[in-house]
N, C-alpha and C positions, 0 to 999 in steps of 0.2 A: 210172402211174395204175391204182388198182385198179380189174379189169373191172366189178365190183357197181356204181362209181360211172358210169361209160360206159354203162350198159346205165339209171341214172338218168336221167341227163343226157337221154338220145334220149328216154327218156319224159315228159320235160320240155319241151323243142325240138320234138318230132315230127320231128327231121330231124336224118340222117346227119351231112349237110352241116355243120350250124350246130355241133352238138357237137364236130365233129375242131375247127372253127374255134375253139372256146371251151377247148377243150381242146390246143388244139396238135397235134392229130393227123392223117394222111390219111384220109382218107374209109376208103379202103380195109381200112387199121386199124379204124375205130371199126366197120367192117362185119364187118371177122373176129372181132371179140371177141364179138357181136354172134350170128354164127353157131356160135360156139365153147362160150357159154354154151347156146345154144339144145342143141346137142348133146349134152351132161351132162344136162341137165334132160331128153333126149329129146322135148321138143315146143315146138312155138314160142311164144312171147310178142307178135311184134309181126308186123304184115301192112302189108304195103306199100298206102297209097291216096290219091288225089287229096288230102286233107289231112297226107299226111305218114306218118311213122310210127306206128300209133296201136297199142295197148297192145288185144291179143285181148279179148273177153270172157271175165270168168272167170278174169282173171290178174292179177285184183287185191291177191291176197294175197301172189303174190311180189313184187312193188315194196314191201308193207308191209314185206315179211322183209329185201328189201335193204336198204332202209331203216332196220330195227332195228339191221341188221349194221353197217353204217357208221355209226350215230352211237353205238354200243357202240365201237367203233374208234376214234370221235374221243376217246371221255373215257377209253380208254387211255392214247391219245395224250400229251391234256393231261396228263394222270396220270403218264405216265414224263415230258414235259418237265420238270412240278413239282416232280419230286425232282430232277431233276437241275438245274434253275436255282435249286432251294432257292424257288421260289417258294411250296411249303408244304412239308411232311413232321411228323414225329411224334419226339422222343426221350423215352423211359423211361430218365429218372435214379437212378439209387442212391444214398444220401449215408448218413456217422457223421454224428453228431450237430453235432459242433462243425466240421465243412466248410458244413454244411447253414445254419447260420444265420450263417455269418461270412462266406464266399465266396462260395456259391451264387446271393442275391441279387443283386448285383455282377455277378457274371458272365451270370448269364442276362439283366440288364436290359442289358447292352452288347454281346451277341451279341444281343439281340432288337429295338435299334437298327438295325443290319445287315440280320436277316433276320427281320423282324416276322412274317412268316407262319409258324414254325417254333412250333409246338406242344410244351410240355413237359410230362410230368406225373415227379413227385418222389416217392419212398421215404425214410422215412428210417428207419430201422431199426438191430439190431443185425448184425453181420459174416456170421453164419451165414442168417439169412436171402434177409440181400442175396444172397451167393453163390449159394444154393439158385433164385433169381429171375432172376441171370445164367446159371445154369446150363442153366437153362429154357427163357432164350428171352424172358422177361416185361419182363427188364430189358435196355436198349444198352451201359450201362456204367456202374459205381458207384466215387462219390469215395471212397476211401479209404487208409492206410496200406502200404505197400509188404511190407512182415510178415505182412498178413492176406490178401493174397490169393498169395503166392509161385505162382510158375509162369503166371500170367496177362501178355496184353501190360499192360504198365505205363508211365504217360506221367508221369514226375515234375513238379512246379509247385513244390514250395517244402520246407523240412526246419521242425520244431515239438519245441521244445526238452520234452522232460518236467519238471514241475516237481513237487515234494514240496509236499503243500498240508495245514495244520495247523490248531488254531485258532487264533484270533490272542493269548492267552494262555498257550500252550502252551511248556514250559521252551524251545524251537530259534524261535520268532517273531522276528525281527528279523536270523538272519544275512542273510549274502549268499550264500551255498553251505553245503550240506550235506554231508558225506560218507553213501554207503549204508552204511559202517558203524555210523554214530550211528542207524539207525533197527530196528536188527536186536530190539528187544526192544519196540517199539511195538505198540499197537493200531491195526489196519487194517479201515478202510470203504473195500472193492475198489469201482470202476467197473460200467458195466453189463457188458464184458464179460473183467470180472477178470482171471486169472492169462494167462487165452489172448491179452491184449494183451500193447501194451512192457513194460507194467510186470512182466508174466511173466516176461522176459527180464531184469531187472533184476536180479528176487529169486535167479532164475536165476544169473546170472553171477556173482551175490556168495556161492553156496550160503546165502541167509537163507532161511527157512521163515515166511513173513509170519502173524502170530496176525489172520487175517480173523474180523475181531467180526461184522460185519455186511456184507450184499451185495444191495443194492438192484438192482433192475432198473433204473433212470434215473443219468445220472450227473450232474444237477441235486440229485436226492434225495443221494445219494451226499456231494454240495459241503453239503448243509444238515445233516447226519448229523455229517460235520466240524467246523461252524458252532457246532453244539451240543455239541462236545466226546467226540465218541464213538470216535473217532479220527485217523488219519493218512491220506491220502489219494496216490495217484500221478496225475495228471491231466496232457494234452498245455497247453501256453501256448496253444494257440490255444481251448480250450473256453474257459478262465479269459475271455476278452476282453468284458466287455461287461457281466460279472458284478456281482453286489450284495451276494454273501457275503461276513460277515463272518469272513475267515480269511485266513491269511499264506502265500503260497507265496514260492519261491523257487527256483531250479535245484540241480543236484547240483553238489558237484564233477569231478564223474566225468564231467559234461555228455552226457546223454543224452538221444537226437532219436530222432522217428519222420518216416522220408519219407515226404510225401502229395504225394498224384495222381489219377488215375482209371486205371481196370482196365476192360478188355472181355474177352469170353470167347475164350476160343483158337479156329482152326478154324471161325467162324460168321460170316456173311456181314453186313456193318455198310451199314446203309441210308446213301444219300448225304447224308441230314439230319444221321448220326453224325459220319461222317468229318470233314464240316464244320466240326461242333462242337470234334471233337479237335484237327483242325489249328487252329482259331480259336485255342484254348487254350494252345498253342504259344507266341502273341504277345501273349496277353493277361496285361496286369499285375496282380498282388496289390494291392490298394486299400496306401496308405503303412503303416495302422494293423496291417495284420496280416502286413509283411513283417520277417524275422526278422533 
């Protein structure tokens, strides 16, 4: 029992006695603590009299202070048990665009069944800022591709096929696969974060030099650029899902995936709302629609 609340108590009771009793302690105890606090303080607080233990004059502003102390204690308290029974907490989410509106909702409404009291607030951005945000401290952890954050812990959840996306007029509309050598002399409308995504690695591994016409900052803008015939696009299956563009994707032959998941920063301490979340994520399934 902390002495601050003992030295309460008696001020409450007026007696030695009643306090060990309510407290569970001997007498003798609740008198040492009693003369032990008096000792640090160097003068006394309470004087022994026919009504009990009564509080000196003038010693009324240490009972105030002990009393600030212990109920700044209690909402410690409460405060560490809440994160640790998850009965509230806080996560700063990271998301690409196309996690952000196909799985995110999903997932936070069925961990928020669970742990209703868990607080989220959402990013959704492109790769370098999130990073810049994780890096920080600002963000817990951000959904993204396994390629964009290399070196980071990484929790895999599912693989997303890249698909070649045209207009739907365009001489290749209607295969079923593409080969990347049929695209090597097209025009290209890059994503928002062009060559430093898959698709960088695409152009990459085939030595193509992609003729990028246009490079919009959205990769909505990007799918209507397409739409209108301005060119050829690389896009993950999972942005496509939900879409209203009129244009024809398709996969490669070559079948090329980017793995996603979520990343947290290395070496930084993940509050008990995080880890929660992560391990929830573990067991939580992809909705039917967007598993591959």
């Amino acid at each position: 029992m902390n002495k601050y609340r003992i030295i309460l108590d008696v001020y409450k009771t007026h007696s030695i006695s009643k306090t060990a009793g309510r407290l569970n302690y001997t007498q003798s105890a609740i008198s040492q603590a009693i003369k032990n606090f008096e000792n640090e303080l160097g003068f006394q607080i309470f004087r022994r009299s026919k009504a009990g233990m009564e509080l000196i004059s003038g010693m009324e502003e240490i009972i105030q202070s002990l009393e600030n102390i212990c109920h700044e204690e209690d909402k410690l308290s409460k405060f560490a048990k809440n994160l640790t029974s998850l009965d509230s907490g806080y996560i700063r989410i990271g998301s690409v665009q196309s996690v952000s509106y196909n799985w995110l909702p999903n997932l936070i409404k069925d961990f928020s069944d669970k742990y209703p009291n868990i607080r989220f607030e959402l990013m959704i951005d492109g790769i370098a800022p999130l990073k810049a945000k994780l890096d920080n401290e600002q963000l817990d952890c951000v959904f993204t591709s396994k390629y964009m954050l290399p070196g980071y812990p990484f929790k895999q959840m599912d693989e997303d096929e890249m698909m070649l996306v045209m207009p739907e007029n365009h001489r290749l509309a209607g295969r079923e696969t593409i080969s990347v050598s049929e695209i090597d002399y097209e025009n290209f409308v890059m994503s928002a974060n062009g060559l430093d995504e898959e698709a960088g690695i695409i152009f990459e591994e085939n030595h193509i030099i992609p003729k990028v016409q246009y490079e919009p900052t959205e990769d909505f803008a990007a799918l209507k650029m397409v739409e209108l015939g301005f060119g050829l696009t690389i896009i993950p299956k999972l942005f496509l899902t939900g879409t209203t563009f009129r244009v024809y994707a398709c996969p490669f032959e070559e079948h090329y995936s980017r793995i996603l998941g979520i990343a947290y920063a290395p070496d930084k301490p993940l509050s008990p709302a995080t880890r929660k979340f992560l391990d929830y994520i573990k067991t939580w399934e992809l909705p039917r629609q967007y598993r591959t």
